[in-house]
Biopython code that builds the backbone (N, CA, C, O; Angstrom):
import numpy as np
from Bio.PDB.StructureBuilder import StructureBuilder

atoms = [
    (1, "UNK", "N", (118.560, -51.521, 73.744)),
    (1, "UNK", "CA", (119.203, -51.197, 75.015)),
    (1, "UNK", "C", (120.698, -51.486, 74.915)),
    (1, "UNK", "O", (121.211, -52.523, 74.495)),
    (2, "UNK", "N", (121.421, -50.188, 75.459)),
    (2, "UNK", "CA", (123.022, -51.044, 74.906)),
    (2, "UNK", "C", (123.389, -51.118, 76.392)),
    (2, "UNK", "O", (123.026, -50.407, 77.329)),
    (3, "UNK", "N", (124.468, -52.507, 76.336)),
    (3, "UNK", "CA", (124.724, -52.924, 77.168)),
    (3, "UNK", "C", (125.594, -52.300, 78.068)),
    (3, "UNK", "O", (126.474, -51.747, 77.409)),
    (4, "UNK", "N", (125.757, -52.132, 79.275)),
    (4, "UNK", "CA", (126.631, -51.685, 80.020)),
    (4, "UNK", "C", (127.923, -52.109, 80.692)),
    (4, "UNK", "O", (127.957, -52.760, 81.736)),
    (5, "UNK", "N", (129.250, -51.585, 79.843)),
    (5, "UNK", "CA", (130.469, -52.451, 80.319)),
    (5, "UNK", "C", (130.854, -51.803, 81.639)),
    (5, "UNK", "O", (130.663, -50.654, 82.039)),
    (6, "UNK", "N", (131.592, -53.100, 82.345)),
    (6, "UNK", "CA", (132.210, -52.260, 83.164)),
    (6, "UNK", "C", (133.929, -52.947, 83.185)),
    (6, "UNK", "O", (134.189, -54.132, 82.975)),
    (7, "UNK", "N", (135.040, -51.755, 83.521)),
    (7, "UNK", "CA", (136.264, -52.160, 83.223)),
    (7, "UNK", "C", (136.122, -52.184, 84.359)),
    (7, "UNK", "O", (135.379, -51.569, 85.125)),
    (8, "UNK", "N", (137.438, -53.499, 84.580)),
    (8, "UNK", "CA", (138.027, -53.856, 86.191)),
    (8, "UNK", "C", (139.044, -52.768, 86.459)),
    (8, "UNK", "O", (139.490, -52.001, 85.606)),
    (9, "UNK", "N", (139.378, -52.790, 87.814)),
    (9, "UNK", "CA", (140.384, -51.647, 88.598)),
    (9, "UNK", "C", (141.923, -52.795, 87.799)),
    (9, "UNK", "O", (142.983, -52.352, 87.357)),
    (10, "UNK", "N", (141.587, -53.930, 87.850)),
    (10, "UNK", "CA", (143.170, -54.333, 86.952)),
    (10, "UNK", "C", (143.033, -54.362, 85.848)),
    (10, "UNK", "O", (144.059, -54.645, 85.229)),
    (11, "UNK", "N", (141.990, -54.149, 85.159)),
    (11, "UNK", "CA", (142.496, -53.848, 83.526)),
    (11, "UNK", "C", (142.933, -51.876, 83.519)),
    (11, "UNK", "O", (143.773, -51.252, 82.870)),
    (12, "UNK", "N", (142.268, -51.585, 84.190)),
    (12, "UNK", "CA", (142.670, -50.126, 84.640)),
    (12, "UNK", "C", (144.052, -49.988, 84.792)),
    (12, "UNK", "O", (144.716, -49.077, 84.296)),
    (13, "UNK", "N", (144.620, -51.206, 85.714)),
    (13, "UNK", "CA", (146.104, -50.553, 86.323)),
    (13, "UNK", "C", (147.115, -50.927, 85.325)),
    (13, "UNK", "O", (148.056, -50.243, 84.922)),
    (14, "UNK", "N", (146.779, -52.112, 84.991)),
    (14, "UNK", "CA", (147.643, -52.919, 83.449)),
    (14, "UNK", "C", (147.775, -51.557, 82.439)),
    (14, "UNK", "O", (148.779, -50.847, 82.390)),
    (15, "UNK", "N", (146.534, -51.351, 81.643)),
    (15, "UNK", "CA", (146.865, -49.921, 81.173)),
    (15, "UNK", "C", (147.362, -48.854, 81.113)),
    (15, "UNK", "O", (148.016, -48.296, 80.232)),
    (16, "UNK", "N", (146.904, -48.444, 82.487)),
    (16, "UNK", "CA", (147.769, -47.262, 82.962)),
    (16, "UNK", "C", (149.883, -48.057, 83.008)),
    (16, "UNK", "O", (150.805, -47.451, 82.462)),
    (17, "UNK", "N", (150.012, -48.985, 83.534)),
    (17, "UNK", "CA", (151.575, -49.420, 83.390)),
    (17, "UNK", "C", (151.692, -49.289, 82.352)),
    (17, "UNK", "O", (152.356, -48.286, 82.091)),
    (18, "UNK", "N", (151.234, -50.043, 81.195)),
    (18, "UNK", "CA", (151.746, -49.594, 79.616)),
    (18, "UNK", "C", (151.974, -48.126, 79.524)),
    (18, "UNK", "O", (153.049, -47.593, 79.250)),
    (19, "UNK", "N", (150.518, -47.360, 79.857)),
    (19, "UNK", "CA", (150.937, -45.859, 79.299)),
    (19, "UNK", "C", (151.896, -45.573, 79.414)),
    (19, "UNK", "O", (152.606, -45.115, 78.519)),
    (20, "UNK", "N", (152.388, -45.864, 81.202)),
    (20, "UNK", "CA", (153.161, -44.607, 81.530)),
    (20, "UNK", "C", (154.713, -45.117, 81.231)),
    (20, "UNK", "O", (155.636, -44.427, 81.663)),
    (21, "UNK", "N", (155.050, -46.598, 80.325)),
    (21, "UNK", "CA", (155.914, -46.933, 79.888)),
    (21, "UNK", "C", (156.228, -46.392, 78.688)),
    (21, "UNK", "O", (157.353, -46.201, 78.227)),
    (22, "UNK", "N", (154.786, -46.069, 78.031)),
    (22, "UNK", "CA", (154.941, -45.736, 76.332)),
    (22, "UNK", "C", (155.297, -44.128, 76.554)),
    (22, "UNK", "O", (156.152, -43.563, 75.873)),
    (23, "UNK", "N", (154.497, -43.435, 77.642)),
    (23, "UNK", "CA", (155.210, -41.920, 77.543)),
    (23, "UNK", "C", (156.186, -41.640, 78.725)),
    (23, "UNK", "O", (156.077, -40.546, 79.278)),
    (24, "UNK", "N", (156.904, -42.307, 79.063)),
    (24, "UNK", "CA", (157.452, -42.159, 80.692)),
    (24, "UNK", "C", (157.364, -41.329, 81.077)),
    (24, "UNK", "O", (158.006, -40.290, 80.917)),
    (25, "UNK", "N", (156.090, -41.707, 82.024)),
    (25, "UNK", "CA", (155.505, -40.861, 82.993)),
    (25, "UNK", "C", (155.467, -41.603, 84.156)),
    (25, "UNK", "O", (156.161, -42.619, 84.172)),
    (26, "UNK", "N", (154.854, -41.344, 85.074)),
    (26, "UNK", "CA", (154.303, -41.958, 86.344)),
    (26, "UNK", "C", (152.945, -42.650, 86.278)),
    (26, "UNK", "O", (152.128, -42.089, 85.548)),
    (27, "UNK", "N", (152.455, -44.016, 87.043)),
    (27, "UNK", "CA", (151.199, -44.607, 86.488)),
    (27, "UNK", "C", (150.101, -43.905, 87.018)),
    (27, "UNK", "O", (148.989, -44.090, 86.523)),
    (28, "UNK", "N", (150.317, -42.836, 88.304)),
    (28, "UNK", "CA", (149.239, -41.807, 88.709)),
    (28, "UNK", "C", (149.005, -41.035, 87.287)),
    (28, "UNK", "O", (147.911, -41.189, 86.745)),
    (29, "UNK", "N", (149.820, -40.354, 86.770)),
    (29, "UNK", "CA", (150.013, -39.442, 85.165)),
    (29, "UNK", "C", (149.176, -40.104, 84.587)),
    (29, "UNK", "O", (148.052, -39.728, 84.254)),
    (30, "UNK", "N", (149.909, -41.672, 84.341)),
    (30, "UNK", "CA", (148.938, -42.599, 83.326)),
    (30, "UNK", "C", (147.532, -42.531, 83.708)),
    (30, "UNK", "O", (146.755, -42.427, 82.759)),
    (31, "UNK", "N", (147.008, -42.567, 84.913)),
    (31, "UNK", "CA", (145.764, -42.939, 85.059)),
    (31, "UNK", "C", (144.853, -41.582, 84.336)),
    (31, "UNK", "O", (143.933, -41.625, 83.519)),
    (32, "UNK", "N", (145.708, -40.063, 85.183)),
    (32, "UNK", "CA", (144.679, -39.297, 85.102)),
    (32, "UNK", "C", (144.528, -39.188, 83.109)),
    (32, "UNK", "O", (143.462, -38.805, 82.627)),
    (33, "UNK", "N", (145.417, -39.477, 82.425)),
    (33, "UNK", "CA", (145.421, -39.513, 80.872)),
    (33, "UNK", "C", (143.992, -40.779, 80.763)),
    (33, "UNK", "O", (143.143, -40.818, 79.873)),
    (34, "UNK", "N", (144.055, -41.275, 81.406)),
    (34, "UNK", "CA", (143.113, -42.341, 80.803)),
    (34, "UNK", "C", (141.753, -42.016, 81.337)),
    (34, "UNK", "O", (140.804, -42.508, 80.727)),
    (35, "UNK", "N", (141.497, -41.227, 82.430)),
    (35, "UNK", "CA", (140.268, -40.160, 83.476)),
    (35, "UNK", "C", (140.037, -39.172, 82.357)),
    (35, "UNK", "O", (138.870, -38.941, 82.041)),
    (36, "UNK", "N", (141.078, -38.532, 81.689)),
    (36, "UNK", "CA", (140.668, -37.354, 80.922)),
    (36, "UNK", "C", (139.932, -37.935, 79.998)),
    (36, "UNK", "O", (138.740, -37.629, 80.034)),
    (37, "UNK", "N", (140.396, -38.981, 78.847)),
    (37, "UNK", "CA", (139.976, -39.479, 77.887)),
    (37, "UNK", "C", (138.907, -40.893, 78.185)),
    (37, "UNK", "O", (138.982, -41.873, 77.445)),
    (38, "UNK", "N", (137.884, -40.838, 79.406)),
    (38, "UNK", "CA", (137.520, -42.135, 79.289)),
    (38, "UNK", "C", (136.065, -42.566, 78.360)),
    (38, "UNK", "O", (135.431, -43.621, 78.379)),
    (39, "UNK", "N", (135.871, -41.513, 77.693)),
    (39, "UNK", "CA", (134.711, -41.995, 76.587)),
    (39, "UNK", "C", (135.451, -42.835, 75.392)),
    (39, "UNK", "O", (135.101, -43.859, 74.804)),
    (40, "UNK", "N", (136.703, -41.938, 75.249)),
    (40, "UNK", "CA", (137.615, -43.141, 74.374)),
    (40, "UNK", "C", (137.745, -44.769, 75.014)),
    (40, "UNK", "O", (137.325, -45.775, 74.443)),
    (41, "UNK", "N", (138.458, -44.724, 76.380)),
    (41, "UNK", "CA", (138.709, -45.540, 76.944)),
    (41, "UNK", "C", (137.376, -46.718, 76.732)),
    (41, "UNK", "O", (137.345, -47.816, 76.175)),
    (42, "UNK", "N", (136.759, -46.240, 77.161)),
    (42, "UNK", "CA", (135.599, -46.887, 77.087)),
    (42, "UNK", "C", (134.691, -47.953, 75.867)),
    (42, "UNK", "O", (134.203, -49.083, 75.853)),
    (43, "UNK", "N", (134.838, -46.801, 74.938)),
    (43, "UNK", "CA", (134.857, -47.476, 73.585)),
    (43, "UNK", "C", (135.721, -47.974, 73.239)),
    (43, "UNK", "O", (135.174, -48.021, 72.137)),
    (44, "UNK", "N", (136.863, -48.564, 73.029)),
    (44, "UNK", "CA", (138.255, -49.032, 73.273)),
    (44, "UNK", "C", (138.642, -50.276, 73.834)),
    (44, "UNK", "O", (139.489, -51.055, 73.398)),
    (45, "UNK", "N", (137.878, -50.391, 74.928)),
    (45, "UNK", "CA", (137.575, -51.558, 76.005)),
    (45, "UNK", "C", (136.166, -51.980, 75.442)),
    (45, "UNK", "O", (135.865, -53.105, 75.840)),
    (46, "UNK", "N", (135.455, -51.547, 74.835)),
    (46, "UNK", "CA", (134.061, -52.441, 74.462)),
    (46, "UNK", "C", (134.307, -52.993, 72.949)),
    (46, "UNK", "O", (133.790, -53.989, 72.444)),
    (47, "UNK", "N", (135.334, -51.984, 72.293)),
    (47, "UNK", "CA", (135.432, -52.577, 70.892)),
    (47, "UNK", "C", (136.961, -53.697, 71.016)),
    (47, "UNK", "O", (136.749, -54.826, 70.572)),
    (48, "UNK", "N", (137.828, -53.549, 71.346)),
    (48, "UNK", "CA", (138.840, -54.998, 71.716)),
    (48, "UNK", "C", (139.160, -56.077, 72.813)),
    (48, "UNK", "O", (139.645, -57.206, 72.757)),
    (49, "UNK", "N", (138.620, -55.154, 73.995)),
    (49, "UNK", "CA", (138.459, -56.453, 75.174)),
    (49, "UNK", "C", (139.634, -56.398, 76.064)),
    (49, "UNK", "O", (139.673, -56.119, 77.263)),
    (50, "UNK", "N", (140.763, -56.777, 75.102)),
    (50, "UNK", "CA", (141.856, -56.494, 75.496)),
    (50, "UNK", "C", (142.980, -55.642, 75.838)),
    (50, "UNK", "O", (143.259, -55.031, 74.807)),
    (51, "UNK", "N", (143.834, -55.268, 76.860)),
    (51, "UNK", "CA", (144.337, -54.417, 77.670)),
    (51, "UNK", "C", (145.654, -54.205, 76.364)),
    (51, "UNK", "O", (146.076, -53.140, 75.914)),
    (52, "UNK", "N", (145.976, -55.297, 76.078)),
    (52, "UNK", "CA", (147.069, -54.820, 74.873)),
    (52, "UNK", "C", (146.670, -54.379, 73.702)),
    (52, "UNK", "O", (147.597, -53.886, 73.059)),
    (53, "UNK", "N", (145.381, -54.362, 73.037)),
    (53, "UNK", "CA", (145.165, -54.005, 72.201)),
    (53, "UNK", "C", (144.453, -52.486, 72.083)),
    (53, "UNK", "O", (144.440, -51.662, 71.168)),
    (54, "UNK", "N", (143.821, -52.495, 73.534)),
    (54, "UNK", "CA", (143.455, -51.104, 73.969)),
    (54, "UNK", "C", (144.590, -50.438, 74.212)),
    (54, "UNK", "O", (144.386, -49.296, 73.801)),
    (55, "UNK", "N", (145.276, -50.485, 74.490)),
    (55, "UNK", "CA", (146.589, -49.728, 74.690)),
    (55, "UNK", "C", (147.065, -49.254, 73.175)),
    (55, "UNK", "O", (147.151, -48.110, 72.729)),
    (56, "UNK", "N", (147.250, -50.090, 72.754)),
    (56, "UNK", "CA", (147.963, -49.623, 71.032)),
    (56, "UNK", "C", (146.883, -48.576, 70.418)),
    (56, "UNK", "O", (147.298, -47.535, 69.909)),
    (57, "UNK", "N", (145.595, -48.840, 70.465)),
    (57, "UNK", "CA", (144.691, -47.791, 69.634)),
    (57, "UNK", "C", (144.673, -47.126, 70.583)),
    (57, "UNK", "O", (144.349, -46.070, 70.041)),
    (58, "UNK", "N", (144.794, -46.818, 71.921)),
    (58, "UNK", "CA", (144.145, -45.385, 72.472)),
    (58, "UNK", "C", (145.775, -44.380, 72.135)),
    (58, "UNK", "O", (145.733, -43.244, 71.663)),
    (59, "UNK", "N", (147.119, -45.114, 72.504)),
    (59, "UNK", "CA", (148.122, -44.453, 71.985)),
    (59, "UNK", "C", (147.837, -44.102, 70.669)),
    (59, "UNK", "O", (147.360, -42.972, 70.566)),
    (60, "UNK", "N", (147.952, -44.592, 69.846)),
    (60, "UNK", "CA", (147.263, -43.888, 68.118)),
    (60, "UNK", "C", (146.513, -42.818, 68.778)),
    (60, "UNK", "O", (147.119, -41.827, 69.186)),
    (61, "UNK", "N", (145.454, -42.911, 68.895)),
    (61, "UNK", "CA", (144.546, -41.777, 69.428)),
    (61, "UNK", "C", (145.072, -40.324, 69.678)),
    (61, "UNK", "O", (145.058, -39.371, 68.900)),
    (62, "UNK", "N", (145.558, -40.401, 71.011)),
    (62, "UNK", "CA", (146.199, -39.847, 71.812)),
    (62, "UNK", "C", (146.992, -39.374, 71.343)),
    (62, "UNK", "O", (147.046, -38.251, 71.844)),
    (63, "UNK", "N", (148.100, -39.533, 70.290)),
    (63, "UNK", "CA", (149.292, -39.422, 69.542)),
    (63, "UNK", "C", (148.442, -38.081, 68.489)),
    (63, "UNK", "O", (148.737, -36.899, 68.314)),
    (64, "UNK", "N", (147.265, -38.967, 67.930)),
    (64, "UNK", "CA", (146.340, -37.995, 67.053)),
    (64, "UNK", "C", (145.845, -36.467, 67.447)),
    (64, "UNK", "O", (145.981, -35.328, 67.002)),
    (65, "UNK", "N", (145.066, -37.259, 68.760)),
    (65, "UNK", "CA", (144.545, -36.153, 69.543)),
    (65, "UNK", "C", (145.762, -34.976, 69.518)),
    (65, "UNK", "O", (145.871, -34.078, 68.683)),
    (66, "UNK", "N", (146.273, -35.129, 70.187)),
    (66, "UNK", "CA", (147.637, -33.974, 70.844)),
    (66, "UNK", "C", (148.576, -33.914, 69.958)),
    (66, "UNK", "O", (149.498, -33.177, 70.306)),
    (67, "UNK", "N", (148.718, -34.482, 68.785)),
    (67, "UNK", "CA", (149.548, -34.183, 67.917)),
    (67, "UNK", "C", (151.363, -34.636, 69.006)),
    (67, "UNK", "O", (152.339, -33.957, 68.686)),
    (68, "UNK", "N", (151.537, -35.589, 70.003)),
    (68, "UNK", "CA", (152.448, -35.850, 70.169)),
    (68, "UNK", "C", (153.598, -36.022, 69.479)),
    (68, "UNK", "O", (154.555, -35.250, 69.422)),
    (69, "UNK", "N", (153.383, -37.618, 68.687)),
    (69, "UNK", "CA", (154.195, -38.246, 67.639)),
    (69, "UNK", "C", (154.368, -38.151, 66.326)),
    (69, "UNK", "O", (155.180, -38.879, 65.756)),
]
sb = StructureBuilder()
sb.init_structure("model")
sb.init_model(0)
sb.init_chain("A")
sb.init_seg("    ")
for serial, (resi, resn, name, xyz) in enumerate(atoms, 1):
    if name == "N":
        sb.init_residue(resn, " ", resi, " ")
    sb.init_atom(name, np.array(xyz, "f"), 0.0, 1.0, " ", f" {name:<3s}", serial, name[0])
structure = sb.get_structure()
């Protein structure tokens, strides 16, 4: 049975502030980026825990995904 995480609305908003610092955007922008992608998100938050470290790999990601950077 795998366990079921659940992220808080402030590890949510912490995130979304990084994003929308790392692509300056707006943290509404940030959120819906993190709504589009939340199977990443998700796995992301179950594999580091942490809001700073989820942030750095989903940017990698994201960077990957879309060929941004």
């Amino acid at each position: 049975m795998q366990e079921e995480l659940a992220i808080s609305e402030k590890k949510l908003s912490k995130l979304a502030k990084r994003i929308s610092k790392t692509f300056s955007i707006y943290e509404e922008e940030a959120l819906e980026v993190i709504y589009e992608e939340w199977d990443l998100v998700e796995r992301l938050f179950h594999e580091h825990k942490k809001v700073k470290e989820v942030h750095t790999h989903l940017i990698e990601e994201v960077n990957y995904i879309y060929r941004i950077a």
